[in-house]
mmCIF file of the protein (N, C-alpha, C, O) and its ligand, coordinates in Angstrom:
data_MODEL
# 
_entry.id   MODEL 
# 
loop_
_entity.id 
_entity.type 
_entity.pdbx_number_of_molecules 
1 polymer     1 
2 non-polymer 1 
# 
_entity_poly.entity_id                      1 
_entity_poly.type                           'polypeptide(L)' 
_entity_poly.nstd_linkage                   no 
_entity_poly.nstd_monomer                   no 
_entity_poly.pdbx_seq_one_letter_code       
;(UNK)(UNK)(UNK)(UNK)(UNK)(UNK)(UNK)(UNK)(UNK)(UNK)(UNK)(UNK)(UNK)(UNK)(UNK)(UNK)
(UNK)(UNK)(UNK)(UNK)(UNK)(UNK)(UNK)(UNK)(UNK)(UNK)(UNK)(UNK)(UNK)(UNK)(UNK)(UNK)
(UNK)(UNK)(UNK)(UNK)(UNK)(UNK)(UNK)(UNK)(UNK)(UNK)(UNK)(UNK)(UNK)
;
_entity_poly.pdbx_seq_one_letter_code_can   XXXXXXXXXXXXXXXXXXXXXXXXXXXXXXXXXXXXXXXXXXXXX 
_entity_poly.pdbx_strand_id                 A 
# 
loop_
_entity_poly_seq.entity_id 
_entity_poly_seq.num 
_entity_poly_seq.mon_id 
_entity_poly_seq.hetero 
1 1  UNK n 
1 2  UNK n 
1 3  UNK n 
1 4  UNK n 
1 5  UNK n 
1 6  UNK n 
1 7  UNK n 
1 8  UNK n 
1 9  UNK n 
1 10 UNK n 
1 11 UNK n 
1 12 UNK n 
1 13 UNK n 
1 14 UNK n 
1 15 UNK n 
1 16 UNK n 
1 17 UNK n 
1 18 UNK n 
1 19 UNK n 
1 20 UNK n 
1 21 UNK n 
1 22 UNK n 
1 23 UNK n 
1 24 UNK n 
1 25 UNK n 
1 26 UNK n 
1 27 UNK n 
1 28 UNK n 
1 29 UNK n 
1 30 UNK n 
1 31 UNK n 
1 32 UNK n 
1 33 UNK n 
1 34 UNK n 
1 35 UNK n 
1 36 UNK n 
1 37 UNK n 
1 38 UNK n 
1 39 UNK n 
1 40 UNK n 
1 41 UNK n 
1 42 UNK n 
1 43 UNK n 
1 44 UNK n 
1 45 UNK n 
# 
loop_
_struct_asym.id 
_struct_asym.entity_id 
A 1 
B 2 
# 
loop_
_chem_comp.id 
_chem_comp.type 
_chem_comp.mon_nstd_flag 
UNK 'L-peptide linking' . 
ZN  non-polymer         . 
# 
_pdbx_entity_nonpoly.entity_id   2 
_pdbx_entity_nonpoly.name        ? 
_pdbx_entity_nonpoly.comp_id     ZN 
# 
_pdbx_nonpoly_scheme.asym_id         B 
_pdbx_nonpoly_scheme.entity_id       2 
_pdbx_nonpoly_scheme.mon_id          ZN 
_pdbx_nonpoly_scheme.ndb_seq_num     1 
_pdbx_nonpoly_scheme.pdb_seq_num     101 
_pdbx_nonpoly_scheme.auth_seq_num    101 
_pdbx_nonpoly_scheme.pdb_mon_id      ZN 
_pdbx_nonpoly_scheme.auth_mon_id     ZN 
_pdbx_nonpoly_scheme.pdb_strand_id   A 
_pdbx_nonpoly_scheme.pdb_ins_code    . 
# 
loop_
_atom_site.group_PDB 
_atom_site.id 
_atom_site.type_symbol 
_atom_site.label_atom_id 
_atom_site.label_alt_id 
_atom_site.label_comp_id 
_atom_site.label_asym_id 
_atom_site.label_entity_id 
_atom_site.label_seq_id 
_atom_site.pdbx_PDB_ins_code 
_atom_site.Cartn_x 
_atom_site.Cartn_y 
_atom_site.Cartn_z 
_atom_site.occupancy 
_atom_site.B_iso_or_equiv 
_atom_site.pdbx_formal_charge 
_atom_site.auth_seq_id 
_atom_site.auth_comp_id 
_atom_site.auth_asym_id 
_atom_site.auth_atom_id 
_atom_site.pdbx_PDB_model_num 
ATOM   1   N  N  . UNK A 1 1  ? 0.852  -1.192 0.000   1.00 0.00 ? 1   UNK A N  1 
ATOM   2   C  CA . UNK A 1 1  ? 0.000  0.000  0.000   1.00 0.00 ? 1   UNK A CA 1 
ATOM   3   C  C  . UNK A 1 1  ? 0.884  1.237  0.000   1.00 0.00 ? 1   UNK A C  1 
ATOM   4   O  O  . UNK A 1 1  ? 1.487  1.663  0.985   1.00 0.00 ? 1   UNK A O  1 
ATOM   5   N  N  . UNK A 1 2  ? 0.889  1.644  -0.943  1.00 0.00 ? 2   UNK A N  1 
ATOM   6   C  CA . UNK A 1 2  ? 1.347  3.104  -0.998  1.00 0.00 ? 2   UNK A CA 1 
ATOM   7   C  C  . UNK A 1 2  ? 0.706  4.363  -0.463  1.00 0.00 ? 2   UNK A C  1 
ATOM   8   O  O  . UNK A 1 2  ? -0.333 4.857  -0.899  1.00 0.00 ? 2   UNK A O  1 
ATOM   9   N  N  . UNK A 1 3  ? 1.380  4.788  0.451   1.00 0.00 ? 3   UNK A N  1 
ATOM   10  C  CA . UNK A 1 3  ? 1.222  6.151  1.110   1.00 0.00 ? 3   UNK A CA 1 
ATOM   11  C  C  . UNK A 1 3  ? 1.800  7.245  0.871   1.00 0.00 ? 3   UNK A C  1 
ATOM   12  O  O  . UNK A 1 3  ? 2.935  7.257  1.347   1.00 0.00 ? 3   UNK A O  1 
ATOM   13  N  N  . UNK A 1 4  ? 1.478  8.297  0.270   1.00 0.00 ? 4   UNK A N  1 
ATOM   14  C  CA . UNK A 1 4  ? 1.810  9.521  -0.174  1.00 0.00 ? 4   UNK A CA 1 
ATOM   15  C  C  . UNK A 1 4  ? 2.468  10.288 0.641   1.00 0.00 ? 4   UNK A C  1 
ATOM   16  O  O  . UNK A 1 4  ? 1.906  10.327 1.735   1.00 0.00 ? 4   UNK A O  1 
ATOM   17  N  N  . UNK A 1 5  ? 3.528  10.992 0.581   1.00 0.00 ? 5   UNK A N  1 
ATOM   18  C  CA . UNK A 1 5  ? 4.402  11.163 2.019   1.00 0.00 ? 5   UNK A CA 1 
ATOM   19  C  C  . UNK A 1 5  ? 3.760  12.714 1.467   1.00 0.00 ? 5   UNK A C  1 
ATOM   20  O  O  . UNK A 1 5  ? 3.647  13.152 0.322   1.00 0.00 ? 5   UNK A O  1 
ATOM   21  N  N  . UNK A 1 6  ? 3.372  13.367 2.910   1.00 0.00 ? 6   UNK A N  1 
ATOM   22  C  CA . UNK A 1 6  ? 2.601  14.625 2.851   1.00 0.00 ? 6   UNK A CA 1 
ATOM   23  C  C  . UNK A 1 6  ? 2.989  15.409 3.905   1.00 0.00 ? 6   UNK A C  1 
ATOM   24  O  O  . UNK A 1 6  ? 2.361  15.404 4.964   1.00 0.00 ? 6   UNK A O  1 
ATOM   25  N  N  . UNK A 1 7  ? 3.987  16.099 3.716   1.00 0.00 ? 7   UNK A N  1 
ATOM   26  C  CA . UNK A 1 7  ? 4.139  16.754 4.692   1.00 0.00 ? 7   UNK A CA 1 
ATOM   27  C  C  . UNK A 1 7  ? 3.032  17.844 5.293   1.00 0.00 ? 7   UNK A C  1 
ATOM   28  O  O  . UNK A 1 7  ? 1.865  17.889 4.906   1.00 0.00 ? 7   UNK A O  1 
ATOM   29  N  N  . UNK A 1 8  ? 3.636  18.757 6.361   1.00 0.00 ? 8   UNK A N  1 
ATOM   30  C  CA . UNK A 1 8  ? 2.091  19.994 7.026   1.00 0.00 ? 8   UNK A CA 1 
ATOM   31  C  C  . UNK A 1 8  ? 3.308  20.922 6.929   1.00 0.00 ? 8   UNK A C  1 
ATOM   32  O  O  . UNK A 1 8  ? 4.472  20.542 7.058   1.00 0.00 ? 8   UNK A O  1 
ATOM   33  N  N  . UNK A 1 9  ? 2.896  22.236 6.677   1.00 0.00 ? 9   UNK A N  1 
ATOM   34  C  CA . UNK A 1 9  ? 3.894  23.390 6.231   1.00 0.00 ? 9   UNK A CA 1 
ATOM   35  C  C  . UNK A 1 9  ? 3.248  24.005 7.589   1.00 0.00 ? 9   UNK A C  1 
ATOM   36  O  O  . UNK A 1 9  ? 2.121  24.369 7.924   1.00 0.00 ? 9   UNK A O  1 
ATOM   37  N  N  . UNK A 1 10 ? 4.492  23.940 8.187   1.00 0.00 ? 10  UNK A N  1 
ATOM   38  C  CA . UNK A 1 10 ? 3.871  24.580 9.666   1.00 0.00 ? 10  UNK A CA 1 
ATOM   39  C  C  . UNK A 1 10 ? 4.193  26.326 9.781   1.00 0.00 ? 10  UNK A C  1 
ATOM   40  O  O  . UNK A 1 10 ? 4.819  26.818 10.720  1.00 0.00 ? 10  UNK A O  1 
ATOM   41  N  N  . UNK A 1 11 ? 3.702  27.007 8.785   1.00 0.00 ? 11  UNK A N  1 
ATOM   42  C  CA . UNK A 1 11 ? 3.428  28.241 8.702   1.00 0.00 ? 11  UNK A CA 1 
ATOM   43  C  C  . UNK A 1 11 ? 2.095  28.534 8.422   1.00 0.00 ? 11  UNK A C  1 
ATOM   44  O  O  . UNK A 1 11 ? 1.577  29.575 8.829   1.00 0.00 ? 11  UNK A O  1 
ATOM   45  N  N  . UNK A 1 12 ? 1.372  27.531 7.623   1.00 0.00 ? 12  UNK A N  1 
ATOM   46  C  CA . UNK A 1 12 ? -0.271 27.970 7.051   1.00 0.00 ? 12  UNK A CA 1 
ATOM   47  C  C  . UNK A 1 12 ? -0.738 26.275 7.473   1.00 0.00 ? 12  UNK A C  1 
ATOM   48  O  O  . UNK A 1 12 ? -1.761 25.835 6.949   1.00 0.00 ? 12  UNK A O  1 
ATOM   49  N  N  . UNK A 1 13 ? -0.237 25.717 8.073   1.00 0.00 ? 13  UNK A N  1 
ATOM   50  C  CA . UNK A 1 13 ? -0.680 24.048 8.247   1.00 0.00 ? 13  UNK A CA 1 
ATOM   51  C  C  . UNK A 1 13 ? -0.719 23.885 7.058   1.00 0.00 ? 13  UNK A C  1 
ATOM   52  O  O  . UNK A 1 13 ? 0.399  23.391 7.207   1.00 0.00 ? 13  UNK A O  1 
ATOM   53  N  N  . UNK A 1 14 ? -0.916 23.798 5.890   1.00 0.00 ? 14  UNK A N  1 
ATOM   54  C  CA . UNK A 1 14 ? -1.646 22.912 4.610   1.00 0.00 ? 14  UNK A CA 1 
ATOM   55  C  C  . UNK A 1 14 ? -0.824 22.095 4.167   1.00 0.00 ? 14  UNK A C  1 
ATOM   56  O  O  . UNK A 1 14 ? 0.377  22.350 4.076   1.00 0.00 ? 14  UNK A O  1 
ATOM   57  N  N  . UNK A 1 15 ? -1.295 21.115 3.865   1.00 0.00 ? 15  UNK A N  1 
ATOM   58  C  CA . UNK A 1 15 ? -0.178 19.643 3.294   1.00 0.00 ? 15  UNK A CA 1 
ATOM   59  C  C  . UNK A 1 15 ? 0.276  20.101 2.384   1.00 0.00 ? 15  UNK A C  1 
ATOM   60  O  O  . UNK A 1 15 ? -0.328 20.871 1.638   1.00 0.00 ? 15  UNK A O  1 
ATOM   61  N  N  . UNK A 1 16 ? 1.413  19.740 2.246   1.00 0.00 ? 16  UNK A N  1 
ATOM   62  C  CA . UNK A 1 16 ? 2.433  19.849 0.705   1.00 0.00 ? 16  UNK A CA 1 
ATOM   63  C  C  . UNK A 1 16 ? 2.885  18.917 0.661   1.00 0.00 ? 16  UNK A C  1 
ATOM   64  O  O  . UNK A 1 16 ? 2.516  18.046 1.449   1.00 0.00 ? 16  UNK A O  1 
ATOM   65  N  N  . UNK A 1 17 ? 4.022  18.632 -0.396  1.00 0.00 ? 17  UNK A N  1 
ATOM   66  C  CA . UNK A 1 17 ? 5.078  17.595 -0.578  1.00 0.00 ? 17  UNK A CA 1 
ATOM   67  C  C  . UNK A 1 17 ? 6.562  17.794 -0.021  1.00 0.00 ? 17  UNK A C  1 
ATOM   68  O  O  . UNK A 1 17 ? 7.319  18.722 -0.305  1.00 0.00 ? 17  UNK A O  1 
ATOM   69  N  N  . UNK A 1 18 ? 6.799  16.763 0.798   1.00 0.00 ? 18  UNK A N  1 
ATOM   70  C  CA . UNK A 1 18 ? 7.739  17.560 1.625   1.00 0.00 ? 18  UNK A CA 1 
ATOM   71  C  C  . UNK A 1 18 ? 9.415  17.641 0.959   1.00 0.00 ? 18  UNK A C  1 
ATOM   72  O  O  . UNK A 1 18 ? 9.692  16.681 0.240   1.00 0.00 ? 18  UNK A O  1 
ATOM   73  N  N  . UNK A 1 19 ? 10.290 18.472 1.106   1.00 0.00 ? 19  UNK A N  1 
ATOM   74  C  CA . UNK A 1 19 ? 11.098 18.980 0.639   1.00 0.00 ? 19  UNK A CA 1 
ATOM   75  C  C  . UNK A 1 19 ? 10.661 19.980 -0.677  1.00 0.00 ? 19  UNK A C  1 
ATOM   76  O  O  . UNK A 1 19 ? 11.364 20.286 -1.640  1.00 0.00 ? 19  UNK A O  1 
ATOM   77  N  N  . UNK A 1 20 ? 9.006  20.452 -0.327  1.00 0.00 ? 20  UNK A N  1 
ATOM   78  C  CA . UNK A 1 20 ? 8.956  21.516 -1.747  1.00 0.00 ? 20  UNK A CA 1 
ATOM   79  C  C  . UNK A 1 20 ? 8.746  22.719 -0.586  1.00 0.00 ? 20  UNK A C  1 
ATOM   80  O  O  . UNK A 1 20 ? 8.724  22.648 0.643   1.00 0.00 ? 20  UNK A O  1 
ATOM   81  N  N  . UNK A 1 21 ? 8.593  23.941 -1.580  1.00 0.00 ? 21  UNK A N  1 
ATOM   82  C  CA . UNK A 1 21 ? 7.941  24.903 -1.379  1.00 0.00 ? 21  UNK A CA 1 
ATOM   83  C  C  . UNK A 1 21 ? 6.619  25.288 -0.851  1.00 0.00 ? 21  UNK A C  1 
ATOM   84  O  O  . UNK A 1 21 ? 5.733  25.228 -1.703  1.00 0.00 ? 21  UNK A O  1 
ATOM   85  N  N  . UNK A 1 22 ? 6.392  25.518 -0.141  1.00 0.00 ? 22  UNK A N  1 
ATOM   86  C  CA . UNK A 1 22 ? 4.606  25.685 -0.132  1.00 0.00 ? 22  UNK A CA 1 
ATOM   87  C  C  . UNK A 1 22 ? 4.145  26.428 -0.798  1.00 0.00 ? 22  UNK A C  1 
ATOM   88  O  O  . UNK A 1 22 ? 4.412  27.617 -0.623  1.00 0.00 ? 22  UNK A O  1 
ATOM   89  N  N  . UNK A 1 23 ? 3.287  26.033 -1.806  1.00 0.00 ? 23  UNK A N  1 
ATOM   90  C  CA . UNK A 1 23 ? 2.922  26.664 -2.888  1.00 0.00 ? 23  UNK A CA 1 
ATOM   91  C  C  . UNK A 1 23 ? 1.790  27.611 -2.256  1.00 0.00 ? 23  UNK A C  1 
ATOM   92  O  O  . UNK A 1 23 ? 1.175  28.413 -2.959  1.00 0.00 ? 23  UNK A O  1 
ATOM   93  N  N  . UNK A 1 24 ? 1.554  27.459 -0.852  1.00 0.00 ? 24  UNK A N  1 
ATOM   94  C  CA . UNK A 1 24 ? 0.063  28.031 -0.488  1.00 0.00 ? 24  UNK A CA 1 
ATOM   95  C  C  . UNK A 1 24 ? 0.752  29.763 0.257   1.00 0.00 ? 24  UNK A C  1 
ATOM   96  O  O  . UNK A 1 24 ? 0.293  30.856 -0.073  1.00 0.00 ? 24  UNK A O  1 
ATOM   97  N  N  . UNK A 1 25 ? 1.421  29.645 0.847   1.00 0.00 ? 25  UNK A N  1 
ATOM   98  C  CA . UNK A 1 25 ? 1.979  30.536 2.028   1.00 0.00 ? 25  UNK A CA 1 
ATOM   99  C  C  . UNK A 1 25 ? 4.005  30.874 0.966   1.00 0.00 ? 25  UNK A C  1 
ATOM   100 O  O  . UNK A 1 25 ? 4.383  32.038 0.834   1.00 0.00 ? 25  UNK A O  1 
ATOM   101 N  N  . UNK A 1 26 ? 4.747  29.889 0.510   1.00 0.00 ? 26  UNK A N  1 
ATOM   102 C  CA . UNK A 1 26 ? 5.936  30.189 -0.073  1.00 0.00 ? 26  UNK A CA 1 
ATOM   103 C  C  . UNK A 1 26 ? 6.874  29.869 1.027   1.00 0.00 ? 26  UNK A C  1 
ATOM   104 O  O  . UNK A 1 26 ? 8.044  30.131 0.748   1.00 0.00 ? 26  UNK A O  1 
ATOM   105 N  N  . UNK A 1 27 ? 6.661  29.349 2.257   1.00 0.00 ? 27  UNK A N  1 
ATOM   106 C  CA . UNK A 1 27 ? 7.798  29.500 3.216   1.00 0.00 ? 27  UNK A CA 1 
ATOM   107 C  C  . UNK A 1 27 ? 8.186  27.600 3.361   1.00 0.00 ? 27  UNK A C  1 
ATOM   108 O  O  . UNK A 1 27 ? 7.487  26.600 3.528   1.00 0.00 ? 27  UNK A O  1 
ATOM   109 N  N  . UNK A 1 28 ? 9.211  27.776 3.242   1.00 0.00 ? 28  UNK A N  1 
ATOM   110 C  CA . UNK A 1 28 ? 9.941  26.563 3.482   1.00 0.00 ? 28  UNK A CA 1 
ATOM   111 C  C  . UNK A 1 28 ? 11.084 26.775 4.361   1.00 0.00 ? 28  UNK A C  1 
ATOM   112 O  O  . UNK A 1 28 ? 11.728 27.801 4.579   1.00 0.00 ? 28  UNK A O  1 
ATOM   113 N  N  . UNK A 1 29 ? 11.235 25.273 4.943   1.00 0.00 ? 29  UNK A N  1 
ATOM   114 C  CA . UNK A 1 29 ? 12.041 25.424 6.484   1.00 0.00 ? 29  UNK A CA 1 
ATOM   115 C  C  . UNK A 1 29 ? 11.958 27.095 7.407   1.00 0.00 ? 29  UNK A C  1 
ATOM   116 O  O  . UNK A 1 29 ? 12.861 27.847 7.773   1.00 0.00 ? 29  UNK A O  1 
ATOM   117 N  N  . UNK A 1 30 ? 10.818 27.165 7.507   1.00 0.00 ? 30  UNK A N  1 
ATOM   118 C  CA . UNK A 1 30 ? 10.875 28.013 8.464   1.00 0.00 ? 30  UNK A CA 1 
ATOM   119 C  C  . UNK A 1 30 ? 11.324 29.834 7.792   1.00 0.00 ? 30  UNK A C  1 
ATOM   120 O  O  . UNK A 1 30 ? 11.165 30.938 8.314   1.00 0.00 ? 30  UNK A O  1 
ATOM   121 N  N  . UNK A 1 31 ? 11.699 29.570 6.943   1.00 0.00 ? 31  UNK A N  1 
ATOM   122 C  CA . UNK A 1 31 ? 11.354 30.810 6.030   1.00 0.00 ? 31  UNK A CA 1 
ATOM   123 C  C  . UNK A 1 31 ? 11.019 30.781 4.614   1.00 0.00 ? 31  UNK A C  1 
ATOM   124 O  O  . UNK A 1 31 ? 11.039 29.745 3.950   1.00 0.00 ? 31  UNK A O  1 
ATOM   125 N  N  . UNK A 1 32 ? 10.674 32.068 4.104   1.00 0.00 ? 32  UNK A N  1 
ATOM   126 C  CA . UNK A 1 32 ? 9.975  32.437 3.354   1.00 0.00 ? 32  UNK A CA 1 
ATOM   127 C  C  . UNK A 1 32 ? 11.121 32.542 2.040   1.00 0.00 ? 32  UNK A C  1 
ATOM   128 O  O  . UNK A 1 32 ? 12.153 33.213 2.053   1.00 0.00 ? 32  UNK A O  1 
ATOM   129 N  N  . UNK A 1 33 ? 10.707 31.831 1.118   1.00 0.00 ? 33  UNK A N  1 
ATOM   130 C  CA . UNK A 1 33 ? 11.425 31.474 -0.060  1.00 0.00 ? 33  UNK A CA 1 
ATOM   131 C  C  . UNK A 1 33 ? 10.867 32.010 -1.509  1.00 0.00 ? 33  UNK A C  1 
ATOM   132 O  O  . UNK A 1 33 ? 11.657 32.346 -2.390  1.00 0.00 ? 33  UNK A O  1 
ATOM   133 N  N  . UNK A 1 34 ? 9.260  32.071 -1.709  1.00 0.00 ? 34  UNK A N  1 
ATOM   134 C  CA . UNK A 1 34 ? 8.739  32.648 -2.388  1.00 0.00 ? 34  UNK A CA 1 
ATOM   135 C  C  . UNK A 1 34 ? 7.620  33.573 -2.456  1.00 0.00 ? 34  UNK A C  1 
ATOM   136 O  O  . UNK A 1 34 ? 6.890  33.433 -1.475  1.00 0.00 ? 34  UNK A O  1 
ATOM   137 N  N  . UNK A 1 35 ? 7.326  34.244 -3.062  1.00 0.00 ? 35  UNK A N  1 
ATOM   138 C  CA . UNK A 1 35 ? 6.574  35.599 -3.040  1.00 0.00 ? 35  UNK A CA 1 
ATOM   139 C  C  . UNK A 1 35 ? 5.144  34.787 -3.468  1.00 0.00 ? 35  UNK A C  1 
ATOM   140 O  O  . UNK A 1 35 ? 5.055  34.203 -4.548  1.00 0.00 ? 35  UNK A O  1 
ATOM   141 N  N  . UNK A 1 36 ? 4.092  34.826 -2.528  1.00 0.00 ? 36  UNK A N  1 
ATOM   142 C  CA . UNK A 1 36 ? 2.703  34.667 -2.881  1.00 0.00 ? 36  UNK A CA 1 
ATOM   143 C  C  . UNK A 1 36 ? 1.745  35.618 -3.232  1.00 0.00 ? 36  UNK A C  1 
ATOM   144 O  O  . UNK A 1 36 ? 1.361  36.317 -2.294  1.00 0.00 ? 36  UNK A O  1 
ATOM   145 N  N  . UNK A 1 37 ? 1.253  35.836 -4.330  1.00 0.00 ? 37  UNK A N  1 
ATOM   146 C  CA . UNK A 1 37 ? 0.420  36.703 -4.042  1.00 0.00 ? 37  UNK A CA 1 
ATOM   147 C  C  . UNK A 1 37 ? -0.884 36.400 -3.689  1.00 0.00 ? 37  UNK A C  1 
ATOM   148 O  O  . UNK A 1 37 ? -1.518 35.635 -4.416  1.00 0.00 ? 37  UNK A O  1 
ATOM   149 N  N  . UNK A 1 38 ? -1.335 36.815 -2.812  1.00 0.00 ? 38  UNK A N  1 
ATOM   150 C  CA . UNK A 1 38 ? -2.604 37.172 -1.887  1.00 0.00 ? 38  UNK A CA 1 
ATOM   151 C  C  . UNK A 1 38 ? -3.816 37.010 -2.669  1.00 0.00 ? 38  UNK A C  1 
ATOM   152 O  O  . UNK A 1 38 ? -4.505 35.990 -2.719  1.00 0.00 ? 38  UNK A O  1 
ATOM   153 N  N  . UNK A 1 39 ? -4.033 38.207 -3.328  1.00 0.00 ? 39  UNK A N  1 
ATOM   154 C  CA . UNK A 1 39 ? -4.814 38.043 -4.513  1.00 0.00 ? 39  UNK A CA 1 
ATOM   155 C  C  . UNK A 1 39 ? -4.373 38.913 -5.681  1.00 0.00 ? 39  UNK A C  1 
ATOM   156 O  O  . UNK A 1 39 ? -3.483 39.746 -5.854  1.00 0.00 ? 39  UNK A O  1 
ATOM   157 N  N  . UNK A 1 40 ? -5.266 38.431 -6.352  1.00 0.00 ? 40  UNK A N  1 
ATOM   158 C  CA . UNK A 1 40 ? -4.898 38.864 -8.319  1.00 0.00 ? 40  UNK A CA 1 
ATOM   159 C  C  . UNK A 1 40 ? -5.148 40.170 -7.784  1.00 0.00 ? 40  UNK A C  1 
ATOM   160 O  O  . UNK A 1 40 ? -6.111 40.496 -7.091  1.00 0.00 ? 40  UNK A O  1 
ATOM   161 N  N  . UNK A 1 41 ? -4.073 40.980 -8.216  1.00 0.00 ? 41  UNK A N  1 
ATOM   162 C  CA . UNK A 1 41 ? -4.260 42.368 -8.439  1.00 0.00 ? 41  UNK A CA 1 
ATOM   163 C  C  . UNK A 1 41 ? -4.795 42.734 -9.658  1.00 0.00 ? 41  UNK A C  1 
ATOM   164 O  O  . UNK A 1 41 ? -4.429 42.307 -10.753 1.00 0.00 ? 41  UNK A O  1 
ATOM   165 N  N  . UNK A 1 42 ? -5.708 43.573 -9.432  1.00 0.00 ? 42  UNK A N  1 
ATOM   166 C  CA . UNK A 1 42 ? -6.128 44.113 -10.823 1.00 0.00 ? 42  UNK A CA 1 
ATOM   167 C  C  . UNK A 1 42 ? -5.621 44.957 -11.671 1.00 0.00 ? 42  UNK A C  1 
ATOM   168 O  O  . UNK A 1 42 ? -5.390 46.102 -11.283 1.00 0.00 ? 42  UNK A O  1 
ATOM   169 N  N  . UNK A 1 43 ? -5.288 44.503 -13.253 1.00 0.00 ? 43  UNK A N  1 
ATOM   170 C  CA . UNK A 1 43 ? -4.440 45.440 -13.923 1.00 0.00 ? 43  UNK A CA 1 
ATOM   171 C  C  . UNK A 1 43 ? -5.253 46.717 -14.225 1.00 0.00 ? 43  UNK A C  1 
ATOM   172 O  O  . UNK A 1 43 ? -6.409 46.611 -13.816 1.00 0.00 ? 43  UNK A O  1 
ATOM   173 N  N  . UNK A 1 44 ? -5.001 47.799 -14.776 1.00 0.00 ? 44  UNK A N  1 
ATOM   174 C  CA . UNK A 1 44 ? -5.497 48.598 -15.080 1.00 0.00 ? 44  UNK A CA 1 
ATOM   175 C  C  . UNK A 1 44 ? -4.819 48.470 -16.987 1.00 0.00 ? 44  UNK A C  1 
ATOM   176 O  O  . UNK A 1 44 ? -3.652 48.426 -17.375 1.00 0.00 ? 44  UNK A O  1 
ATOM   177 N  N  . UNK A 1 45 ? -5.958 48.448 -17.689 1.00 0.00 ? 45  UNK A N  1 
ATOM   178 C  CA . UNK A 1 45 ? -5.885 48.618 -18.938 1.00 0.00 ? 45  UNK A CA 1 
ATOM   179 C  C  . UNK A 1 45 ? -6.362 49.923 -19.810 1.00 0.00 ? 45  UNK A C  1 
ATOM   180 O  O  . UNK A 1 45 ? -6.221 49.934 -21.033 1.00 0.00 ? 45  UNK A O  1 
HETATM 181 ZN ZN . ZN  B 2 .  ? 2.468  27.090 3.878   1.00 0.00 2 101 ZN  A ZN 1 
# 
């Protein structure tokens, strides 16, 4: 039986894959590695 190794990103809890990035929050090992944005900013056209 295969079990999906899932880590908890203990900055936002949410499962990820562990040794990635958290794609939800950006912080890995305890800091912040990538820029999330929050929400879609709206362009102005
Ligand atoms: Zn996170």
């Amino acid at each position: 039986m295969h079990v999906p190794s899932i880590s908890m990103c203990p900055n936002c809890k949410s499962p990820r894959l562990p040794h990635r990035v958290c794609s939800v929050c950006g912080y890995y090992k305890g800091r912040q590695v990538i820029q999330i944005k929050k929400k879609e900013e709206k362009e102005k056209k």
